[in-house]
TORNUDREN-838845 format. One record per residue (C-alpha): residue in three letters; chain; x negated, y negated, z; residue number from 1. Coordinates in nm, 2 decimals. Each point is the difference from the previous one (the first is absolute). Last residue first. Example, Ala and Ser with C-alpha at 12.3 -4.5 7.8 and 13.67 -1.06 7.14 Angstrom:
REM TORNUDREN-838845
<pt resn="Ser" chain="A" px="-1.37" py="0.11" pz="0.71" resi="2"/>
<pt resn="Ala" chain="A" px="0.14" py="0.34" pz="0.07" resi="1"/>
***
This chain:
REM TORNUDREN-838845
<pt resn="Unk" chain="A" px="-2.81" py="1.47" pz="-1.18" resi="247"/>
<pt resn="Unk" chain="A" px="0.30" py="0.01" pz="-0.16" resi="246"/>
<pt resn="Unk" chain="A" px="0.08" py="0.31" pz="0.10" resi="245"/>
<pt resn="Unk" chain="A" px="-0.02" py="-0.10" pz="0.37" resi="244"/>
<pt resn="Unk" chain="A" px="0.23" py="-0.31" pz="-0.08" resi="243"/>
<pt resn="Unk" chain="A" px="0.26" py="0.22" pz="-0.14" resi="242"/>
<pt resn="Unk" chain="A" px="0.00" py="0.25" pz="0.26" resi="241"/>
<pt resn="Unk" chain="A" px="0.04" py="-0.25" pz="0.26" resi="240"/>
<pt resn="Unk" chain="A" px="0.24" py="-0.23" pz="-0.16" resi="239"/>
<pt resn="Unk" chain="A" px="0.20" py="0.35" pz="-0.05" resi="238"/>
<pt resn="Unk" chain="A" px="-0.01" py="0.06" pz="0.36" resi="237"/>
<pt resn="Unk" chain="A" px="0.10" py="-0.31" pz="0.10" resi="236"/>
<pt resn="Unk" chain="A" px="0.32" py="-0.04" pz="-0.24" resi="235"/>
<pt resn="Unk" chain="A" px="0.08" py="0.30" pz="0.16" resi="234"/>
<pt resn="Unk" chain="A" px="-0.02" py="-0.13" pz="0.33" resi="233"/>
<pt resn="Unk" chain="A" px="0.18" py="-0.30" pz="-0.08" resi="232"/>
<pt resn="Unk" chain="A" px="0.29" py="0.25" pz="-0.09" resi="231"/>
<pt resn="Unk" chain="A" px="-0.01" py="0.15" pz="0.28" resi="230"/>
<pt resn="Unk" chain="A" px="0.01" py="-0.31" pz="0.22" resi="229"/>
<pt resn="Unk" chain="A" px="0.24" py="-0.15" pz="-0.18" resi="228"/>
<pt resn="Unk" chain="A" px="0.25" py="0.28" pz="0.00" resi="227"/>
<pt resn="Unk" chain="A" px="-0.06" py="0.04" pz="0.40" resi="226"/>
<pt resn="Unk" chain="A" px="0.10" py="-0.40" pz="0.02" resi="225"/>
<pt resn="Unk" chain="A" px="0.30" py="0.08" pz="-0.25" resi="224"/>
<pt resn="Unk" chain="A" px="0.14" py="0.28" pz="0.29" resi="223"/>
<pt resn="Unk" chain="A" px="-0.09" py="-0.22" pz="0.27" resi="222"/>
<pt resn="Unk" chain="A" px="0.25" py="-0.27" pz="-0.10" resi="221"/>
<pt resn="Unk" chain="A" px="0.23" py="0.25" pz="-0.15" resi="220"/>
<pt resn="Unk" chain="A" px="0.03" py="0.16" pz="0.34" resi="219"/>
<pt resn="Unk" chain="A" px="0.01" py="-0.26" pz="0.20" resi="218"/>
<pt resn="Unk" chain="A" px="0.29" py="-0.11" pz="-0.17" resi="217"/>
<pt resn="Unk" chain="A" px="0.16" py="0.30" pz="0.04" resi="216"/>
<pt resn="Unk" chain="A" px="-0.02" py="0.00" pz="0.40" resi="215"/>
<pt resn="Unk" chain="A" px="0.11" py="-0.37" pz="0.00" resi="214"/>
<pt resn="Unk" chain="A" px="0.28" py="0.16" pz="-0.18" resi="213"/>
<pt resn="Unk" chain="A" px="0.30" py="-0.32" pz="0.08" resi="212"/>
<pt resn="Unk" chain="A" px="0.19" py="0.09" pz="-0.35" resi="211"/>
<pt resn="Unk" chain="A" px="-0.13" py="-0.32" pz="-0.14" resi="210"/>
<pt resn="Unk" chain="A" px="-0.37" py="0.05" pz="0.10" resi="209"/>
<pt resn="Unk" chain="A" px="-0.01" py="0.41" pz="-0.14" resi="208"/>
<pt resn="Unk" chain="A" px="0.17" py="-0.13" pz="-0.37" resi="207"/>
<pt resn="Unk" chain="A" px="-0.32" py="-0.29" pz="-0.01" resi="206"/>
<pt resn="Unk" chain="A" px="-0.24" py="0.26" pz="0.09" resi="205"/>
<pt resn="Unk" chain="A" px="0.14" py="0.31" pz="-0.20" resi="204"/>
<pt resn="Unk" chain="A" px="0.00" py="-0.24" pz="-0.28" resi="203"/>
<pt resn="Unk" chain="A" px="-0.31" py="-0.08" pz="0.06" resi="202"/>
<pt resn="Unk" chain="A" px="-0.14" py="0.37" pz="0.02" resi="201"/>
<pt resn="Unk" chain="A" px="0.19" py="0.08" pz="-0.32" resi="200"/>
<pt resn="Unk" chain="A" px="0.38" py="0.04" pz="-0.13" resi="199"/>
<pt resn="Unk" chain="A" px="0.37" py="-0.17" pz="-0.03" resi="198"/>
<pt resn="Unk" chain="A" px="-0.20" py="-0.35" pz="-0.15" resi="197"/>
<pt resn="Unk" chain="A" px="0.22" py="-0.25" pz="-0.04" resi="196"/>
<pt resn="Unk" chain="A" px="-0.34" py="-0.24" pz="-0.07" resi="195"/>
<pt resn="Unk" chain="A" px="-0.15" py="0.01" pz="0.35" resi="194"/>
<pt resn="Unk" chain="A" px="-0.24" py="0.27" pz="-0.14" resi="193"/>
<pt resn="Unk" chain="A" px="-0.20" py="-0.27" pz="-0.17" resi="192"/>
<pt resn="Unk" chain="A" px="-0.05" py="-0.12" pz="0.31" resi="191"/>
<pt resn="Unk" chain="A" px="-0.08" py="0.29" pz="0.22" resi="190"/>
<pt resn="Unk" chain="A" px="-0.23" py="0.13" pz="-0.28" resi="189"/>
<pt resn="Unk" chain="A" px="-0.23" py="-0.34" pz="-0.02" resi="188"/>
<pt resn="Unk" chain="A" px="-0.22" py="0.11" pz="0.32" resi="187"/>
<pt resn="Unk" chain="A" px="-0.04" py="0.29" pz="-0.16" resi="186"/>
<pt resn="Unk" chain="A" px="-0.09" py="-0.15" pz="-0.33" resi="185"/>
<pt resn="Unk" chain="A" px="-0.22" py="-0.25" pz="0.20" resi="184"/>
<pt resn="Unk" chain="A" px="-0.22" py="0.27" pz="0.11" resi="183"/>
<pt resn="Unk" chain="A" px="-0.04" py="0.19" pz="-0.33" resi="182"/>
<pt resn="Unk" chain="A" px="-0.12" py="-0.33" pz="-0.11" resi="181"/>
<pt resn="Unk" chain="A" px="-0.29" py="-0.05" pz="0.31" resi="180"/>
<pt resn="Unk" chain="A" px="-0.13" py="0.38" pz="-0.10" resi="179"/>
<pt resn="Unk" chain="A" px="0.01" py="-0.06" pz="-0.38" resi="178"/>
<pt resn="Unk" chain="A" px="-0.16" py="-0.34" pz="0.03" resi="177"/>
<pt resn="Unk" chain="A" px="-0.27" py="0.15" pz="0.23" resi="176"/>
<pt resn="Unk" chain="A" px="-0.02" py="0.31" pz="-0.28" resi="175"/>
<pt resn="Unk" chain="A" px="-0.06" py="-0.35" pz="-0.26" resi="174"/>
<pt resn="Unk" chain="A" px="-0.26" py="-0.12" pz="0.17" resi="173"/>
<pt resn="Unk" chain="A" px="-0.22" py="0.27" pz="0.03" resi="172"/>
<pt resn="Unk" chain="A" px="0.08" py="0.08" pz="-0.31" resi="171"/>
<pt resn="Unk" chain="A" px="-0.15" py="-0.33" pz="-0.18" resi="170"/>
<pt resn="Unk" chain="A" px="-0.31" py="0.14" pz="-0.12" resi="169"/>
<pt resn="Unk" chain="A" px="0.11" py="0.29" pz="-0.14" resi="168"/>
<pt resn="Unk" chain="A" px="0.30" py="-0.19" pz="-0.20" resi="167"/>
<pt resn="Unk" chain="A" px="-0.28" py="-0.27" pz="-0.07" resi="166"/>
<pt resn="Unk" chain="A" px="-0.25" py="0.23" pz="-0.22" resi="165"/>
<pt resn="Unk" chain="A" px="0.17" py="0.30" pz="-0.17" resi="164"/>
<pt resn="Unk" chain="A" px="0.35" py="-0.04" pz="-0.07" resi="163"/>
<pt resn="Unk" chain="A" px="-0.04" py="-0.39" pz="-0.04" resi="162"/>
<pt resn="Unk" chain="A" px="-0.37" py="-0.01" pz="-0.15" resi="161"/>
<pt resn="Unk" chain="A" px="0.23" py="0.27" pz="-0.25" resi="160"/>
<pt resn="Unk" chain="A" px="0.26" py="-0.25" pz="-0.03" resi="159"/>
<pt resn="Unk" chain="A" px="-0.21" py="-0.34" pz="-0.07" resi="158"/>
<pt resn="Unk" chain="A" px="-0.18" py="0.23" pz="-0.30" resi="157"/>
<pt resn="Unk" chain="A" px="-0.35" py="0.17" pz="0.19" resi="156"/>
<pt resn="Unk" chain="A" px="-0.30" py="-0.05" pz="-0.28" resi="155"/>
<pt resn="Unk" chain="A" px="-0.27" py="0.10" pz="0.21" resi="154"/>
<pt resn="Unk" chain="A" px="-0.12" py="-0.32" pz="0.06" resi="153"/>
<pt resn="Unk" chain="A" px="0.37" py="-0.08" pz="0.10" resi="152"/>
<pt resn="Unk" chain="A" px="-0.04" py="0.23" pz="0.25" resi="151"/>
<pt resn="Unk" chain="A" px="-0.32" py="-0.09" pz="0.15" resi="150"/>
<pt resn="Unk" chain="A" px="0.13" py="-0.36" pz="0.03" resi="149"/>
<pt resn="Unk" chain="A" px="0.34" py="0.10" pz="0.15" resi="148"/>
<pt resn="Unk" chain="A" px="-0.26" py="0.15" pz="0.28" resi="147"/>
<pt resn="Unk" chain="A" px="-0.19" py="-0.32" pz="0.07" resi="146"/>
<pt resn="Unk" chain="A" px="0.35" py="-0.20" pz="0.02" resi="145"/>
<pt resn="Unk" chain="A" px="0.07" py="0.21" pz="0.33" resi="144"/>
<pt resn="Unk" chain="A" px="0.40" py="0.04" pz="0.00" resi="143"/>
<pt resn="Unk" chain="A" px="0.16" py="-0.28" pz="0.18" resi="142"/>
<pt resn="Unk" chain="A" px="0.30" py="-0.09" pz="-0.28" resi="141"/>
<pt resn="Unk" chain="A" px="0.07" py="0.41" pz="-0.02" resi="140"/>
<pt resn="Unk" chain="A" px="0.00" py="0.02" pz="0.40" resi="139"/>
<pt resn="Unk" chain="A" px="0.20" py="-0.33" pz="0.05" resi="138"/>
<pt resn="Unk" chain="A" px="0.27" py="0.09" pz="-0.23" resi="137"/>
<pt resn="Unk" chain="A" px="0.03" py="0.34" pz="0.14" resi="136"/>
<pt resn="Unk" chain="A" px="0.02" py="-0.15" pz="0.34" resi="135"/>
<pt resn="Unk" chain="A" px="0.26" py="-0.21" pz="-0.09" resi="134"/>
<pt resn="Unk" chain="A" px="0.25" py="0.20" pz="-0.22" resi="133"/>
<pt resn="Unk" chain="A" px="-0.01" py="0.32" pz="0.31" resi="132"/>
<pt resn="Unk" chain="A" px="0.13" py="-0.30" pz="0.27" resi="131"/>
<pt resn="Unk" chain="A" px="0.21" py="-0.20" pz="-0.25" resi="130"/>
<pt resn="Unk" chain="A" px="0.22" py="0.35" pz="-0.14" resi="129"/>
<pt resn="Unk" chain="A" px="0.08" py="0.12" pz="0.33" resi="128"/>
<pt resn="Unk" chain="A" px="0.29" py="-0.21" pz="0.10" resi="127"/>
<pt resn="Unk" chain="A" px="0.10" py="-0.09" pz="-0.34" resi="126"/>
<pt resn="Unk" chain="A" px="0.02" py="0.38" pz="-0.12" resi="125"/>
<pt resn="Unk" chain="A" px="0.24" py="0.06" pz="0.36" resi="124"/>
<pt resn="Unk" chain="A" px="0.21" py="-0.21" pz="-0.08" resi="123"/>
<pt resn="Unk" chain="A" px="0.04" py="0.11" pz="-0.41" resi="122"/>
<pt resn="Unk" chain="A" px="0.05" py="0.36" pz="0.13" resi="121"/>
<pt resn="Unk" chain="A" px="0.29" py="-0.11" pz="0.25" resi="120"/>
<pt resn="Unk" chain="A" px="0.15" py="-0.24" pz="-0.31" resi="119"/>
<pt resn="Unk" chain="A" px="-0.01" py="0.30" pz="-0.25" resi="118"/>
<pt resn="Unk" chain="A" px="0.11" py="0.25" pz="0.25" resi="117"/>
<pt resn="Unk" chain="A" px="0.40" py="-0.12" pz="-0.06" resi="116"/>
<pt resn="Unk" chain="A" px="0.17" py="-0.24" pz="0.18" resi="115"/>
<pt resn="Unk" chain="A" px="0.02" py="-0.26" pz="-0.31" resi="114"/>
<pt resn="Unk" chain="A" px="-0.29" py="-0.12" pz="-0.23" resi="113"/>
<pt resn="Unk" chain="A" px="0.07" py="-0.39" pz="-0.01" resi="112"/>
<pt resn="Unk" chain="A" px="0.22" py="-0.10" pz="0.26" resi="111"/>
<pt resn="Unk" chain="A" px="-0.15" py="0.30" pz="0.26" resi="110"/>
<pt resn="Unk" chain="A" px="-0.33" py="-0.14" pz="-0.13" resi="109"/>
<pt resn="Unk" chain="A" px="0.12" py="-0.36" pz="0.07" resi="108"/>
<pt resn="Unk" chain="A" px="0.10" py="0.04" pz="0.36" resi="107"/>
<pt resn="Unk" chain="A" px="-0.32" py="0.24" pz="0.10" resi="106"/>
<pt resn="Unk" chain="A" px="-0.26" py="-0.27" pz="-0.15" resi="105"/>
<pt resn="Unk" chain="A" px="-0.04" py="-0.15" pz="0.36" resi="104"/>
<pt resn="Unk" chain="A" px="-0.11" py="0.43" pz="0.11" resi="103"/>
<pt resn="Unk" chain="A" px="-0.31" py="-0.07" pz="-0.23" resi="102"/>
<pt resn="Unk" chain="A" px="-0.17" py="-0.28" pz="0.16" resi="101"/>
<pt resn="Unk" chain="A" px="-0.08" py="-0.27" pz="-0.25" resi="100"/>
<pt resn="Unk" chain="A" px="-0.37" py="-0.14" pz="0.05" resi="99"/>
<pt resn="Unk" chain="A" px="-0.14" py="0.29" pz="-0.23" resi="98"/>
<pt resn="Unk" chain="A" px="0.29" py="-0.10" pz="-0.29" resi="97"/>
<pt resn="Unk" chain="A" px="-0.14" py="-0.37" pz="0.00" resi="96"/>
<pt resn="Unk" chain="A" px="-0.35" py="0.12" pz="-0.04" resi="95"/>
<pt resn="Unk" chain="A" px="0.09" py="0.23" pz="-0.25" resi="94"/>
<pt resn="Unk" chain="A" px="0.19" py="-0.27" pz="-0.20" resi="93"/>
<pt resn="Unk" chain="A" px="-0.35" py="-0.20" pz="0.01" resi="92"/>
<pt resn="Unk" chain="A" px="-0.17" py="0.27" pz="-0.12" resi="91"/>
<pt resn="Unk" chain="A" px="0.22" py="0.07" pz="-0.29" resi="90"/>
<pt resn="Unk" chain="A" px="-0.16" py="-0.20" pz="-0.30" resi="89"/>
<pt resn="Unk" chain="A" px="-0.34" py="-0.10" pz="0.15" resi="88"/>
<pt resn="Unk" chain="A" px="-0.06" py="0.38" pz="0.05" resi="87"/>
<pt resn="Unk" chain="A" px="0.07" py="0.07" pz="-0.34" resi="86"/>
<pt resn="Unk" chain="A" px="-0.33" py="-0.24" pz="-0.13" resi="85"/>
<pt resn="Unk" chain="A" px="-0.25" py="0.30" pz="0.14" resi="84"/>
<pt resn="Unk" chain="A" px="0.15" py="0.29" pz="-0.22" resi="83"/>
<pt resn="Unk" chain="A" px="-0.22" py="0.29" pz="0.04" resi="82"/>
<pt resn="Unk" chain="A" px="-0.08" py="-0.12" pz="0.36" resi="81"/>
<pt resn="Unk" chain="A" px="0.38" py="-0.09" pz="0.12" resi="80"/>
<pt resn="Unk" chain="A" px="0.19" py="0.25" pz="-0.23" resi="79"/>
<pt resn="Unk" chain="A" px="-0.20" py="0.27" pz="0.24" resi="78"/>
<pt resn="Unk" chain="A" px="0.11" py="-0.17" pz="0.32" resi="77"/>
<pt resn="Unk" chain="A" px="0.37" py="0.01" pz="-0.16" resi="76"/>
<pt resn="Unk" chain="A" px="0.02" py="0.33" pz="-0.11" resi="75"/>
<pt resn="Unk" chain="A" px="-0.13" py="0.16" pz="0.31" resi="74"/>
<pt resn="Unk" chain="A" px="0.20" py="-0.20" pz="0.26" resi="73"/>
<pt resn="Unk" chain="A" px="0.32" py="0.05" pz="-0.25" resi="72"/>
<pt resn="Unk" chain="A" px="-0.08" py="0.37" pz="0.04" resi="71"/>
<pt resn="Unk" chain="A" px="-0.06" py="0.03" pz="0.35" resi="70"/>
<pt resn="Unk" chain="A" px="0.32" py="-0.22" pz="0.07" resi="69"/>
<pt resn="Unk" chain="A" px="0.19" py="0.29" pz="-0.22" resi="68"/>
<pt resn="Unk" chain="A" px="-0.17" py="0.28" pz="0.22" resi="67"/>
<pt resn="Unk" chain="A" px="0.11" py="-0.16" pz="0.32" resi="66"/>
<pt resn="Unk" chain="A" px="0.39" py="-0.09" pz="-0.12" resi="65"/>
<pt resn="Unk" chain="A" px="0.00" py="0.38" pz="-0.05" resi="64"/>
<pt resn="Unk" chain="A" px="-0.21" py="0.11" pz="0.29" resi="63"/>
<pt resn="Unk" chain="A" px="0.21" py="-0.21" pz="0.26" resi="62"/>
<pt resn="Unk" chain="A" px="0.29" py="0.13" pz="-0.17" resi="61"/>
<pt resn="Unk" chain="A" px="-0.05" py="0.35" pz="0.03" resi="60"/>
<pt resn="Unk" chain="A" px="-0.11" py="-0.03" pz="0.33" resi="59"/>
<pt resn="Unk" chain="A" px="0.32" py="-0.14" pz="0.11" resi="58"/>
<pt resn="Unk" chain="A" px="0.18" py="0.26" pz="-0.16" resi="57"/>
<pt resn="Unk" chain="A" px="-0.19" py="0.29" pz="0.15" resi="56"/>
<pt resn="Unk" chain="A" px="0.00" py="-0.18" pz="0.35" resi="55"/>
<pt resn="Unk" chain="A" px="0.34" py="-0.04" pz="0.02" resi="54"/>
<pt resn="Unk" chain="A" px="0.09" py="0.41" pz="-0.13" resi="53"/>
<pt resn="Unk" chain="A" px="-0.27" py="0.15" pz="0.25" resi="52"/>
<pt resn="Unk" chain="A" px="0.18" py="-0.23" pz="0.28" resi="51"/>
<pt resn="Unk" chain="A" px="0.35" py="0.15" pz="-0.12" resi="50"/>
<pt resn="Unk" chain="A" px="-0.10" py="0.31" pz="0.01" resi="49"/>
<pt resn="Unk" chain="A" px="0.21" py="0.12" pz="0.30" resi="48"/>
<pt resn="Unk" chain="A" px="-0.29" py="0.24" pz="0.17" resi="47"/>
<pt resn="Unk" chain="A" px="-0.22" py="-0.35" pz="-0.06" resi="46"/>
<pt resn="Unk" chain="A" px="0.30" py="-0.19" pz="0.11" resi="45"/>
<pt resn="Unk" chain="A" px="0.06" py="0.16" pz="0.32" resi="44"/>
<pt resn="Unk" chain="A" px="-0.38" py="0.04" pz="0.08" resi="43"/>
<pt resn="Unk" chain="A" px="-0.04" py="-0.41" pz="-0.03" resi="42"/>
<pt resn="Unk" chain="A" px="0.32" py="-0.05" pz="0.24" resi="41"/>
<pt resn="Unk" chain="A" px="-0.13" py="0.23" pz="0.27" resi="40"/>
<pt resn="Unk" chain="A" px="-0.30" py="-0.18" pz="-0.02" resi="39"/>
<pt resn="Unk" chain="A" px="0.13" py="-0.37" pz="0.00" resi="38"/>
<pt resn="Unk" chain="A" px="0.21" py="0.12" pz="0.33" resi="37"/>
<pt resn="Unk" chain="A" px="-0.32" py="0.19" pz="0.14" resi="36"/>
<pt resn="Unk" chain="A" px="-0.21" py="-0.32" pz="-0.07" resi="35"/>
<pt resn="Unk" chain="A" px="0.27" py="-0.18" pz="0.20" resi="34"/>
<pt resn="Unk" chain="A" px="0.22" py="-0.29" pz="-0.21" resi="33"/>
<pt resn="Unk" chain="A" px="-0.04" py="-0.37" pz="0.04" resi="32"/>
<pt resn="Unk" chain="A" px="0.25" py="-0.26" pz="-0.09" resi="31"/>
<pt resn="Unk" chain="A" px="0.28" py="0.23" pz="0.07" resi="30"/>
<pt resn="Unk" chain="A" px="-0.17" py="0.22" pz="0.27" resi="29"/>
<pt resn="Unk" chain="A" px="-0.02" py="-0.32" pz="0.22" resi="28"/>
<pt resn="Unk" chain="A" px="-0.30" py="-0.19" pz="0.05" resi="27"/>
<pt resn="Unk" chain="A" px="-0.23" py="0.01" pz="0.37" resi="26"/>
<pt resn="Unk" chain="A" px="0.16" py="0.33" pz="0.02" resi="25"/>
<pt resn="Unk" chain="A" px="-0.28" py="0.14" pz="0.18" resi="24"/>
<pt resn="Unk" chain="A" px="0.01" py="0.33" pz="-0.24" resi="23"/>
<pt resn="Unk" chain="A" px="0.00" py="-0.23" pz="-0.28" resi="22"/>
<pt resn="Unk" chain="A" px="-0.33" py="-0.19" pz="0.09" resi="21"/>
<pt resn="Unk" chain="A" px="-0.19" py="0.28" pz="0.09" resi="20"/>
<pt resn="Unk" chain="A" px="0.07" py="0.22" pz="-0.33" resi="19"/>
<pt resn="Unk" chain="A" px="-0.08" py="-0.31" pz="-0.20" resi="18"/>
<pt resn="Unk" chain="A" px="-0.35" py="-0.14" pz="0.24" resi="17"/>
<pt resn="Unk" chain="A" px="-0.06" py="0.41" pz="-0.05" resi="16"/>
<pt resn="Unk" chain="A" px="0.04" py="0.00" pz="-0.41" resi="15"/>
<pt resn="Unk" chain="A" px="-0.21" py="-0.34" pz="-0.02" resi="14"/>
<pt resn="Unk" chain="A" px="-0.26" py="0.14" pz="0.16" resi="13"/>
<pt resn="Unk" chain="A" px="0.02" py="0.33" pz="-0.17" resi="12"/>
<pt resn="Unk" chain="A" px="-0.04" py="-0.18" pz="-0.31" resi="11"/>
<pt resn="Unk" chain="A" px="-0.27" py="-0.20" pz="0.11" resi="10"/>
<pt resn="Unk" chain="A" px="-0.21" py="0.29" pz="0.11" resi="9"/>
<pt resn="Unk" chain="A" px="0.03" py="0.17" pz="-0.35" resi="8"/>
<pt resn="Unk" chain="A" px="-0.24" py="-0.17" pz="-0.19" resi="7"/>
<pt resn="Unk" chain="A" px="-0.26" py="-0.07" pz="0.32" resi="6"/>
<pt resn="Unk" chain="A" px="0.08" py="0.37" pz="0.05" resi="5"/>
<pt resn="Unk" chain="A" px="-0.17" py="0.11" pz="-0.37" resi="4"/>
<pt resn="Unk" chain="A" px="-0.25" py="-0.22" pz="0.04" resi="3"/>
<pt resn="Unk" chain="A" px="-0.15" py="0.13" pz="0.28" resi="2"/>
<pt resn="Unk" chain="A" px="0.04" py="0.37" pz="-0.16" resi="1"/>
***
């Protein structure tokens, strides 16, 4: 129960200092809105659908450009212990690309691939891929050297000590990855929905700030901070299970 307020008492903190701050006017309702305004405004568009319909599309590419980063994370940390001599062939280009923040390759991706989802999905793959890629490749490389032993005293080929050695040993790790990449994609989706996007939660952002919505853009903000949550929840409970049946 303890913890249960000390994880809600901030929140409620931070709702009164709002609801205090707007009713004594110390800014105007332009910069920021009542909690009954930003209410009134959430209920409108639930009824509406058009919040449903934002969050759907949003979510759709956070999970696509999310499971293609997973992927490339999965090829390449596996390519990297079957295949030792690859790494000295693309990790320096890796480095470079980790250093590069996504949103600076906006320009050329709208050059290259149009205003399509292509470019949105490729944003948001680059902002998750590095976190998920790293601590894969440092659970495999970190794997107790005592336990490869066993298995190749058994007679384990590089892929099955793979499958049935490192990956165990290295999920801690790589659930963390998941956790910290599904984090940047979110953080990625009001970028890569600045490419003439009509839909989404940062579409709904950047559309809410030039019409003067202060009330909407409150809104998406604390609409993609719920998805986060939630979603990092899940990604909890499933590091939980999986970790309990592993041991």
């Amino acid at each position: 129960m303890k913890g249960k307020i000390r994880l809600v008492l901030p929140f409620v903190l931070v709702f009164l200092l709002w609801a205090w701050a707007s009713a004594e006017g110390i800014w105007s309702s332009y910069i920021l809105p009542s909690p009954g305004r930003v209410w009134d405004t959430f209920l409108h568009m639930v009824r509406n659908g058009e919040l449903v319909r934002h969050i759907l599309i949003s979510l759709r590419r956070i999970l696509t450009g999310f499971f293609w980063a997973f992927l490339a994370s999965c090829l390449l940390a596996s390519l990297n212990l079957l295949f030792p001599r690859l790494r000295d062939c693309y990790g320096g280009l890796l480095e470079v690309f980790r250093h590069v923040p996504p949103l600076s390759l906006i320009p050329l991706l709208i050059l290259w691939f149009g205003i399509g989802e292509l470019p949105k999905t490729i944003i948001i793959v680059l902002a998750s891929f590095f976190p998920m890629y790293l601590n894969m490749d440092d659970g495999f490389r970190r794997c107790d050297r005592k336990l490869l032993e066993v298995g190749q005293m058994l007679g384990f080929s590089p892929w099955k000590a793979l499958w049935k050695i490192r990956l165990p040993a290295a999920l801690p790790g790589i659930l963390t990855g998941l956790r910290v990449g599904m984090g940047y994609s979110l953080r990625a989706i009001i970028g890569a929905e600045m490419i003439a996007a009509d839909s989404g939660l940062g579409y709904l952002i950047l559309d809410a700030q030039a019409m003067s919505r202060s009330d909407k853009v409150f809104i998406g903000i604390l609409t993609i901070g719920a998805l986060g949550l939630l979603l990092d929840g899940i990604f909890a409970a499933v590091e939980r299970r999986l970790l309990r049946w592993m041991h």
